[in-house]
N, C-alpha and C positions, 0 to 999 in steps of 0.2 A: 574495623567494620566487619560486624562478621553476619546480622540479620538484612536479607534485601530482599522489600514486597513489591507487587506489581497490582496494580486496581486498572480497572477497563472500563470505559464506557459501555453502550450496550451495545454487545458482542459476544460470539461465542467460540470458545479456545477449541471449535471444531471446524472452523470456516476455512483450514487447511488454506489460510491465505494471510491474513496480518496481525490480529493475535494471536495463533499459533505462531508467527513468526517472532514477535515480540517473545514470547516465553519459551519458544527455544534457544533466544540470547541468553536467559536467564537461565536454563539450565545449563547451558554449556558454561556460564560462570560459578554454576552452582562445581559441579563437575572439577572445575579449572581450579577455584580458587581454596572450594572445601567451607561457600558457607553456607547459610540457612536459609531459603526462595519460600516465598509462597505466593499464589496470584486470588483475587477475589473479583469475580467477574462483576458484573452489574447486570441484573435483570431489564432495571428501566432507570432512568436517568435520577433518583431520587435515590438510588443506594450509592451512588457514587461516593456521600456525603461520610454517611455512616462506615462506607468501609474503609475509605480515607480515615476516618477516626480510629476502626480500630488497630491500624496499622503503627499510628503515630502513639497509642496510648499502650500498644504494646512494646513501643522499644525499637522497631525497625530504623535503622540510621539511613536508609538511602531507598525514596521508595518511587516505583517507576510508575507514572499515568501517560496510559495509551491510548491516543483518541483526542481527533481534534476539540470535542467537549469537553476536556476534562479541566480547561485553564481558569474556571472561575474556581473550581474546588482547589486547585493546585495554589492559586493566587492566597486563600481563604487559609489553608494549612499552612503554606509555607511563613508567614504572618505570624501564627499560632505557635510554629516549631523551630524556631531561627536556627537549634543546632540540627536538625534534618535536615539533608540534601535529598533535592525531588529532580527527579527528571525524567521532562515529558518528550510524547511524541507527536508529531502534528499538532503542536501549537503556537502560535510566533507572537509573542508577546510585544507591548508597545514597549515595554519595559521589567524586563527582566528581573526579576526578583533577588537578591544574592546569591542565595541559598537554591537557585534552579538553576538546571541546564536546558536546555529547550532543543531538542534533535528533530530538524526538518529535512527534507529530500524533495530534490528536484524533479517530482512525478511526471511534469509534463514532458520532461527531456526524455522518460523512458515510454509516455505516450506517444510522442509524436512517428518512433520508432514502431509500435506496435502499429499505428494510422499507415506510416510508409509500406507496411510489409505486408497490410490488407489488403489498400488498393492493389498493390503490384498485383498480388497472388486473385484479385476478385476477378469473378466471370461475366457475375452480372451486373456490376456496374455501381454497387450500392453497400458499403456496410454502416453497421449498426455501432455505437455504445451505449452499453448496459450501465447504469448508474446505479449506486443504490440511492443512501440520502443526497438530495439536491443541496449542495452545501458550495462555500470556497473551496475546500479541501477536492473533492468529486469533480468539479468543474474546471479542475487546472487538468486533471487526466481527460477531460471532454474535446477541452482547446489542446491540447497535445494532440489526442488522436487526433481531433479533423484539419490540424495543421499539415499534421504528417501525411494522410490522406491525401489531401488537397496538392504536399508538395512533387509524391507520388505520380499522382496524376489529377488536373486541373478537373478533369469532368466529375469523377468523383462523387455520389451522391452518399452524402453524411448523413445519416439518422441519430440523433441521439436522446436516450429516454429512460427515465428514472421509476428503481421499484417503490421507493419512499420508503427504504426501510436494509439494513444492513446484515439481519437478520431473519427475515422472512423467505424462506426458500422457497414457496410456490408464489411469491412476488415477483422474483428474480424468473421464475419459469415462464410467467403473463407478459412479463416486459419484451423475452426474449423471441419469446410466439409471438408477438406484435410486430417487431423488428422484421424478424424473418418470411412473417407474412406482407410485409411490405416491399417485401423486393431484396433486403439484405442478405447476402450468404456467406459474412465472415463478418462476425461479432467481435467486442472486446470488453470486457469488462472490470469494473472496479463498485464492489457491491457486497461483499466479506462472503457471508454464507448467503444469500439470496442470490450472489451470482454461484455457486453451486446448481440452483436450480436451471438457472442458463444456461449449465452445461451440459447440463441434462437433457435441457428441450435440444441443443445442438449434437448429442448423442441420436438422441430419439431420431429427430428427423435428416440425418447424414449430412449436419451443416459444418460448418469449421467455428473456433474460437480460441479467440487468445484470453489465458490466465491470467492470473496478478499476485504480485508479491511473493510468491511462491510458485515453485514448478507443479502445475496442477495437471502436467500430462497424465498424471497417472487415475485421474477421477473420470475422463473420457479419452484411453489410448488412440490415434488417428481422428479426433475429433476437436481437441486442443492441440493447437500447431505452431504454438510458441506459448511461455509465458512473459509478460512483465516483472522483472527480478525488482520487489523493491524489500533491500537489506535490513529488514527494522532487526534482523536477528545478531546480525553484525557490529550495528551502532548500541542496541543495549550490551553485549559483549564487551566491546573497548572503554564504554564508558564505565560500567560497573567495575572493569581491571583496571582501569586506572583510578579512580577514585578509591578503589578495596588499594592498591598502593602509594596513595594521598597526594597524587595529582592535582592540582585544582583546573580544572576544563575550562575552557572559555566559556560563557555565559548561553554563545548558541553555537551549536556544529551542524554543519550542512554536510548531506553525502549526497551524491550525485556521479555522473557518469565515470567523472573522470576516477574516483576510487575503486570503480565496478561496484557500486553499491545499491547503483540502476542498472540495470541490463536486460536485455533479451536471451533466454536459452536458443537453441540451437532450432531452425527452423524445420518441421517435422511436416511439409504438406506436399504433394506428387509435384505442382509445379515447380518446386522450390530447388533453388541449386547454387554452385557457384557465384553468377552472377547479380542476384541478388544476396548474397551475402556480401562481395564483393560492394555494392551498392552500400547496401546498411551500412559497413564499418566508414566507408568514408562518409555518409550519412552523422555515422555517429561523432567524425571526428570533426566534419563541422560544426557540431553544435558544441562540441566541448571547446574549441577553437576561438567559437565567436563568431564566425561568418557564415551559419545558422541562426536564426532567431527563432527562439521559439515561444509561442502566445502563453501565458498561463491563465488568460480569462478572456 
């Protein structure tokens, strides 16, 4: 195996959140293994189709679609190409195709953490989640936060509210001005690049906000005060080295807490200390345990 592509839903490899994460798996195998990457984003949900084609008609032997959309094309190709191996991310199949692997993550298990460490740290009694598309995928990070939230502390008022869009960064900005004008002072978001613009409005106006998928401290320093670690950079890594070493994967792999493949960074807000961190890990290790439950809808 020496060509490996990556096609995207509609997103962009700048939202320094999930396909940036996805395609920094790919470089680092690119790096590791010594072979040929290339990624073709999607504008709007109709190139998906086409760039899938050109991938498969160019010879690519392993090619990665990211994005809970992308399972009817995957479905469609993978048909098409029986000696290609595709593997997707955020999508869980009724039935699994041979020739896929299907890489899911237990988002709400690293929601309910970012919900727990809101309430603790809120003043005024109220946070927000930023949504982008209102999807299954979106909604298990909603019921995470307000689980955790809610476990935090029962009073707790949960707002949650969607840009309608994963790309739209002055989407992400109106959503988040909404929230905060409603009484919310610590945000959380799950919204690619339109929650960028969230962070922004939480810049602007000296509010707090927790990242996702990536450590996004560094796009508002003291204004993002944890992020949501979800690893998609990890899982395209092991599975592209084990396949480029002729592995055969099991049909679906889960990452979740227990590999650190969800996580929280290091909490970065004035009230923050000790004791709630102390909180979080056994937090955390109830849920990996079992004697946490946590909602995914």
């Amino acid at each position: 195996m020496n060509r490996v592509g990556m096609v995207s839903g509609p997103s962009r490899l700048d939202d320094a959140s999930f396909l940036f994460s996805a395609w920094s798996g790919l470089t680092q195998a690119r790096t590791e293994l010594g072979i040929k990457t290339t990624i073709l984003e999607a504008a709007e949900e109709g190139d998906l189709d086409s760039n899938m084609d050109y991938l498969t008609y160019d010879g690519y032997e392993l090619i990665w679609a990211v994005g809970y959309n992308t399972q009817e094309v995957v479905e469609r190709a993978a048909a098409r190409n029986p000696t290609t191996h595709f593997c997707t991310v955020d999508v869980a199949f009724e039935e699994t195709p041979p020739n896929v692997t299907s890489v899911v993550f237990d988002e709400h298990h690293g929601a309910f953490l970012a919900g727990y460490a809101a309430a603790k740290l809120s003043e005024s009694g109220a946070v927000g989640f930023v949504g982008g598309e209102e999807c299954e995928l979106i909604s298990k990070f909603a019921a995470g936060f307000a689980a955790g939230a809610l476990h935090a502390n029962p009073e707790i008022d949960v707002k949650v509210d969607y840009a309608g869009s994963f790309i739209k960064y002055n989407a992400g900005r109106v959503v988040a001005e909404r929230l905060l004008g409603a009484g919310c002072d610590i945000l959380f978001h799950a919204a690619g690049s339109a929650g960028k613009g969230a962070i922004r409005v939480a810049k602007d106006r000296g509010k707090y906000i927790i990242g996702v998928d990536c450590d996004q401290a560094f796009l508002a320093p003291g204004n993002v005060i944890t992020s949501m670690l979800k690893r998609v950079d990890q899982s395209v890594l092991a599975l592209t080295r084990d396949l480029y070493h002729g592995v055969t994967p099991n049909p679906v792999r889960r990452f979740g807490l227990a590999d650190d493949a969800i996580a929280l960074t290091p909490i970065m807000h004035p009230a923050a200390g000790a004791e709630l961190e102390h909180d979080l890990a056994a937090v955390r290790s109830g849920i990996v345990n079992g004697s946490i439950e946590v909602p995914s809808a």
